[in-house]
GUVEX-463975 format. One record per atom (N, C-alpha, C): residue in three letters; x, y, z. Coordinates in pm, whole numbers, plus 50000, padded with zeros to 5 digits. Each point is the difference from the previous one (the first is absolute). Example, Ala and Ser with C-alpha at 12.3 -4.5 7.8 and 13.67 -1.06 7.14 Angstrom:
// GUVEX-463975
ALA513194943150780
ALA499115011950000
ALA500905012050000
SER499655010549928
SER500825011950006
SER499235010950073
***
This chain:
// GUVEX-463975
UNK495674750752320
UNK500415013950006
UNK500115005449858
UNK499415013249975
UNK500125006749853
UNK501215006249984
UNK500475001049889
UNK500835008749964
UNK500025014650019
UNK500775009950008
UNK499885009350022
UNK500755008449856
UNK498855007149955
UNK500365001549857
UNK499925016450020
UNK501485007849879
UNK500305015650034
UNK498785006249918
UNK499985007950059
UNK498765008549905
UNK500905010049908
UNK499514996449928
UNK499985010149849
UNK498765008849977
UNK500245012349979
UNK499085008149980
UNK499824999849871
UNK498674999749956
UNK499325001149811
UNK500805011049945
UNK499535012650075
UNK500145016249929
UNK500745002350102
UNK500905014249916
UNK501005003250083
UNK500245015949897
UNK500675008550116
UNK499975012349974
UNK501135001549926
UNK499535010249835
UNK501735001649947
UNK500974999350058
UNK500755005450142
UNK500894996850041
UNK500514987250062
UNK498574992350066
UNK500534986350054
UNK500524993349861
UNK498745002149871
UNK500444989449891
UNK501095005149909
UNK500815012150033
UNK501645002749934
UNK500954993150096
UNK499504999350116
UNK501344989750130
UNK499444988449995
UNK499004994549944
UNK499664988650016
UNK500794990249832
UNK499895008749879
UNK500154992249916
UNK501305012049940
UNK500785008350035
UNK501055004349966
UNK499805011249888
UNK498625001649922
UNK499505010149935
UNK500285011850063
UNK500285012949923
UNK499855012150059
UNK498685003150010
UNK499805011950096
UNK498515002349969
UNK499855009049880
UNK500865008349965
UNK500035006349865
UNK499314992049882
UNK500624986749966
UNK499244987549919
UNK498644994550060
UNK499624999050137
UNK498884993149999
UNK498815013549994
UNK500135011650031
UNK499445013149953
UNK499434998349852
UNK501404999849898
UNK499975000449866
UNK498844989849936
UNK499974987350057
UNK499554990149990
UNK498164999750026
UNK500135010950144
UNK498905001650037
UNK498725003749911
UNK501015009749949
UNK499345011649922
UNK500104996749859
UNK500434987949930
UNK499694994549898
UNK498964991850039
UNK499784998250120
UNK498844987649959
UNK500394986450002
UNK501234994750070
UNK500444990749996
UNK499994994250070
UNK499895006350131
UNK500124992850150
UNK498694999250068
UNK499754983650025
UNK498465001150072
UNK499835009550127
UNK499865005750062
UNK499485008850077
UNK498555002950034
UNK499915007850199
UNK499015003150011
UNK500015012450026
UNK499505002650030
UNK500065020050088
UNK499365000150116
UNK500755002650118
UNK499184996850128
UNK500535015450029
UNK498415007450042
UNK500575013350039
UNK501065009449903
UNK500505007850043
UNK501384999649944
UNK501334997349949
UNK499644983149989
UNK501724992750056
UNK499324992149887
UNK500674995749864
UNK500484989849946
UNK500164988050075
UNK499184985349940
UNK500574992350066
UNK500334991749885
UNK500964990149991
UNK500364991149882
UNK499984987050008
UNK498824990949919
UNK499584989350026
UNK501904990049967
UNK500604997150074
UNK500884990950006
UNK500304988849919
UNK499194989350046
UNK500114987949911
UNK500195004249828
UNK498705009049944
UNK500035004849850
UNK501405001049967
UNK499945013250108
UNK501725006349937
UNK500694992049969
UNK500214985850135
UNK501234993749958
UNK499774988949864
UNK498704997449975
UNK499804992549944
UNK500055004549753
UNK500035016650035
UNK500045006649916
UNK501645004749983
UNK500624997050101
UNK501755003349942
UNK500564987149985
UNK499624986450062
UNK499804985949930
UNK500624998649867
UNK498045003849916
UNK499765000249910
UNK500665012649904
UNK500945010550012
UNK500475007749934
UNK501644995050047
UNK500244992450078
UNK501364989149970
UNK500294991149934
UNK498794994750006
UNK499904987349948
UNK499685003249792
UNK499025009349988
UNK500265007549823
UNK501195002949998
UNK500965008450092
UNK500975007749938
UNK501314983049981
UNK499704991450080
UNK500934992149979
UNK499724997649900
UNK498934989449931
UNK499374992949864
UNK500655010849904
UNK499405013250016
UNK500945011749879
UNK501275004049965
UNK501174992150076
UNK501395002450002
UNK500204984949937
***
């Protein structure tokens, strides 16, 4: 018998990924629009490649610790 494994969605809409990772959407907007956040554009709707994101506030925890 297999496991039964939860699905995680890749991309997710500014609002799922501000309730998903506690960001406002005000910041992941800001972010957007610097150029920071992997993203696609489906239609009209922002979508936000997930894994990146989390893997890009990681790595800006993990500098800001080493810098203190």
């Amino acid at each position: 018998m297999t496991e039964s494994k939860e699905f995680q969605p890749i991309y997710l809409s500014i609002k799922d990924t501000a309730r998903y990772t506690g960001l406002s959407e005000y910041f992941l907007r800001g972010r957007l629009k610097d150029g920071k956040i992997p993203h696609i554009n489906s239609g009209n709707k922002i979508l936000i490649h997930l894994p990146s994101l989390l893997t890009e506030l990681e790595n800006q925890i993990s500098h800001n610790a080493v810098s203190q």
